[in-house]
C-alpha positions in Angstrom: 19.3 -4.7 3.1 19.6 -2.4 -0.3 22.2 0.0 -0.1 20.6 3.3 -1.3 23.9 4.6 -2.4 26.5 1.6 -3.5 29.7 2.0 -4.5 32.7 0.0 -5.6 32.0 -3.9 -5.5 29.1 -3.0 -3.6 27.3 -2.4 -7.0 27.9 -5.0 -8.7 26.9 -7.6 -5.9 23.7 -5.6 -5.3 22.8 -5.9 -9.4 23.8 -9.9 -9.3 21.8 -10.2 -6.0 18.6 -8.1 -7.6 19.0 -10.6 -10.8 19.0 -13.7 -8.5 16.1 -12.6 -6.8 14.3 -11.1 -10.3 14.8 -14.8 -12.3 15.9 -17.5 -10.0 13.5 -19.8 -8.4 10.5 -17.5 -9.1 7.9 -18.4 -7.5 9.3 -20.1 -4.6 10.3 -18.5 -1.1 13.6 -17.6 -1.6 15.5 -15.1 0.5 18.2 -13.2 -1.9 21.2 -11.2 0.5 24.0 -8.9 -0.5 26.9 -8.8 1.1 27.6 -10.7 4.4 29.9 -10.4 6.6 31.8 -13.2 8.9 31.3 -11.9 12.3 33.1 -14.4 15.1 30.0 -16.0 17.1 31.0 -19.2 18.7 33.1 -19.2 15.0 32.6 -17.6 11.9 29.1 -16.7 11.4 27.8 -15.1 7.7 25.8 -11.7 8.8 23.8 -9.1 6.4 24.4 -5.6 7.8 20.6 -3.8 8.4 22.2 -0.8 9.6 22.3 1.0 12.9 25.0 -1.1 14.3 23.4 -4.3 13.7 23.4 -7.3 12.1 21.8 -10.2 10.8 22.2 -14.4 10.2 21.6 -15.4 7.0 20.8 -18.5 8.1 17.6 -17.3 10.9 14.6 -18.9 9.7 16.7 -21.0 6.9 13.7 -23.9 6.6 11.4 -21.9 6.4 12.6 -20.6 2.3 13.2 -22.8 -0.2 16.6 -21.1 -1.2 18.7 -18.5 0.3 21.7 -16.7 -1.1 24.6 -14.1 -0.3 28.0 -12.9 -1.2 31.1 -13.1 0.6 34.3 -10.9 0.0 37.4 -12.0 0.3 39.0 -9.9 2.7 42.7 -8.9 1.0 41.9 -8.0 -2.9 45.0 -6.7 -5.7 45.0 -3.1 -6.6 45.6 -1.7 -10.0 45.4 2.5 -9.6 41.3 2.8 -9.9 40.6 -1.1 -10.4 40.5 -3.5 -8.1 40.5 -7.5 -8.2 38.2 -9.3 -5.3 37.4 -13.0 -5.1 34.0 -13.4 -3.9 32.0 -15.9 -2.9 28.4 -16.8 -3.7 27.0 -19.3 -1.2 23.5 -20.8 -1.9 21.6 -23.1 0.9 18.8 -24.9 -1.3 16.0 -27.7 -0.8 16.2 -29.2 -3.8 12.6 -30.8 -3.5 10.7 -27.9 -3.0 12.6 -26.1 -6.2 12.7 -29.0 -8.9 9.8 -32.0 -9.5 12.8 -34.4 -10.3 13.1 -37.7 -8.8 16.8 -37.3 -8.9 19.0 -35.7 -6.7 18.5 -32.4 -8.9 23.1 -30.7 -8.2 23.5 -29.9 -11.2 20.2 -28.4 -12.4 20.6 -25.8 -9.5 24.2 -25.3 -10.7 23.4 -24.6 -14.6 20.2 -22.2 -13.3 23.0 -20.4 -11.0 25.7 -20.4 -13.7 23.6 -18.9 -16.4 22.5 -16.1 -14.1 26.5 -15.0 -13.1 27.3 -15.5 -16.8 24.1 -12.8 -17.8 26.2 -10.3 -15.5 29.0 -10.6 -17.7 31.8 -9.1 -15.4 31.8 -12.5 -13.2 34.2 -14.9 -13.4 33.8 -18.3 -12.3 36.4 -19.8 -11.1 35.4 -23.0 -9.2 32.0 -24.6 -7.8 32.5 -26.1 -4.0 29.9 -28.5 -3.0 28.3 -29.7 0.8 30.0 -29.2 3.5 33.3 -28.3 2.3 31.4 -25.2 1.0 30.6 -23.9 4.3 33.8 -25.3 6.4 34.1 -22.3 8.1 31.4 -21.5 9.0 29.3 -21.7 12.4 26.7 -23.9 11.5 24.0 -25.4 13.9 23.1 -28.5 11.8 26.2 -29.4 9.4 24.8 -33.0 9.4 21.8 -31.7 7.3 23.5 -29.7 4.2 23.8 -32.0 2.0 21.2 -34.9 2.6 18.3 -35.0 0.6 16.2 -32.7 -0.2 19.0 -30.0 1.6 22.2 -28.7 -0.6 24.7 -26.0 0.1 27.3 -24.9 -2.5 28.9 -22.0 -3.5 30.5 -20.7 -7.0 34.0 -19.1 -6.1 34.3 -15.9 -8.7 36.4 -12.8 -9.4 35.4 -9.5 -10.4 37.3 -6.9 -12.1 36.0 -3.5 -11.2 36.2 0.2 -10.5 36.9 1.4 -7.4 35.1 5.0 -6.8 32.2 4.0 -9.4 28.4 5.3 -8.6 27.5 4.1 -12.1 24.5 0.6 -12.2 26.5 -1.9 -14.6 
């Protein structure tokens, strides 16, 4: 879902998540989310708001794309008058074989194409990549067994962001 009106971190998720989608794995069926939000389901379970009181899984229909993505806030963030500091995690659920023509277990290709995309946005910090399962540990997730065998791969890129609280501004 696109937020007509974002504000706060809200804006600057929604312009990394409309680059993903505009220059990562074009070409491919890849399914690009905002913000989620962990909702307790039988445990922790990532959902995209779609409004009227409801929500979705990220992961519905996950073999059918060849990529998904979405963002994850931290839930306690630093305050500094109209600034604010929020870690945020950027999960990404890939099948590496249908992206890359490699023979080789392509990680780190799908990290550098990632990494060069959050650097383009230049307010994201990277602050650490977390790979397989230990990337989704707390999650509620029907087949664990299956994130990180070949062709599947989950990781996500831990990051801070530095930004204006009551902005309505695009970055």
């Amino acid at each position: 879902m696109t937020i007509t009106n974002p504000t706060g971190i809200d804006i600057y998720i929604q312009n990394l998540q409309a680059q993903f989608l505009a220059n990562l794995f074009t070409g491919k069926l890849y399914s690009s989310n905002g913000r989620a939000f962990l909702n307790e389901r039988n445990g922790q379970l990532p959902e995209v708001y779609l409004g009227s009181g409801e929500y979705g899984d990220v992961f519905t229909d996950d073999a059918h794309y060849d990529a998904i993505s979405f963002f994850v806030v931290a839930p306690s963030q630093e305050f500094d008058y109209q600034y604010s500091i929020a870690n945020v995690s950027i999960y990404f659920f890939v099948n590496l074989g249908t992206l890359f023509s490699y023979t080789h277990r392509s990680v780190e290709e799908v990290h550098l194409l990632v990494l060069k995309e959050i650097d383009k946005a230049n307010i994201w910090k990277v602050l650490r990549l977390v790979t397989g399962r230990d990337a989704v540990k707390d999650f509620a997730i029907r087949k664990p067994e299956l994130l990180d065998m070949q062709p599947y791969y989950c990781f996500k890129f831990e990051c801070s962001i530095n930004y204006k609280l009551s902005s309505k501004k695009s970055c």
